[in-house]
N, C-alpha and C positions, 0 to 999 in steps of 0.2 A: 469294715475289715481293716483292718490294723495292716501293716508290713512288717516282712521277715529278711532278713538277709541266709543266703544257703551258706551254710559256714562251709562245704565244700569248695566251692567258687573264691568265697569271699579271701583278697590278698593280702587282708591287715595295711591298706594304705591309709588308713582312716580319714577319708576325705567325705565321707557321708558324718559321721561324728558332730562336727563343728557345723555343717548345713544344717542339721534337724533345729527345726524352729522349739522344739517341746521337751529338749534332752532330751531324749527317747534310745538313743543309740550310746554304747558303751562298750569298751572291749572285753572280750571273758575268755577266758583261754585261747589266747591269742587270733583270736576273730572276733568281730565285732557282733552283738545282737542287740537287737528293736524291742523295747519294752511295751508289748500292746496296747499294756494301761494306759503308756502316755503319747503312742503313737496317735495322730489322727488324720495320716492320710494328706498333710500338710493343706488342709481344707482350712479356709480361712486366712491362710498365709502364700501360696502359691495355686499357680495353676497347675501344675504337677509337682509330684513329692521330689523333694531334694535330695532325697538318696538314691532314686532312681535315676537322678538327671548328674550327679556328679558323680555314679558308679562309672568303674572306669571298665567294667567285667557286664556285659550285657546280660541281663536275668539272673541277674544276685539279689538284687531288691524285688521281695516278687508281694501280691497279696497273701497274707497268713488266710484260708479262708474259713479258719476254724474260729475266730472271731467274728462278731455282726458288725454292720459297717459303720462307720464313724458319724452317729450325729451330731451335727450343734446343737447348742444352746441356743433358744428363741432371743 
C-alpha cells in the first residue's frame, strides 16, 4: 500500500517533500500529494516512512489502502 497525505490536514510545510527517498511527494494545489507509483512505503530505506515521521500534523500520512502493498524486488 502506498501512502496518502489528507490534503485537509495537510499545512503546506513541505517538510515530507525533501525526506521521500523516491520523490514521490510534490505540491499540487497548494497541498502536497504521494504519487503511489513511486511511493513504497520507504521499505528498503527506513524503518518507517519519512513522511509520517517528519509530519508535523499527526495522521496526515496515512496508508492509501486502495493500492496493494509495496513489494520488492528479489
Amino acid at each position: 500500500m502506498a501512502y496518502k497525505i489528507v490534503a485537509s490536514q495537510c499545512t503546506s510545510c513541505s517538510a515530507c517533500e525533501a525526506e521521500c527517498p523516491n520523490v514521490a511527494i510534490s505540491e499540487k494545489n497548494g497541498t502536497f500529494v504521494i504519487n503511489p507509483k513511486k511511493c513504497t512505503e520507504c521499505i528498503g530505506h527506513f524503518d518507517i516512512p519519512q513522511c509520517v515521521a517528519v509530519c508535523p500534523v499527526d495522521n496526515t500520512c496515512v496508508i492509501d489502502t486502495s493500492y496493494p502493498r509495496y513489494q520488492p524486488s528479489a
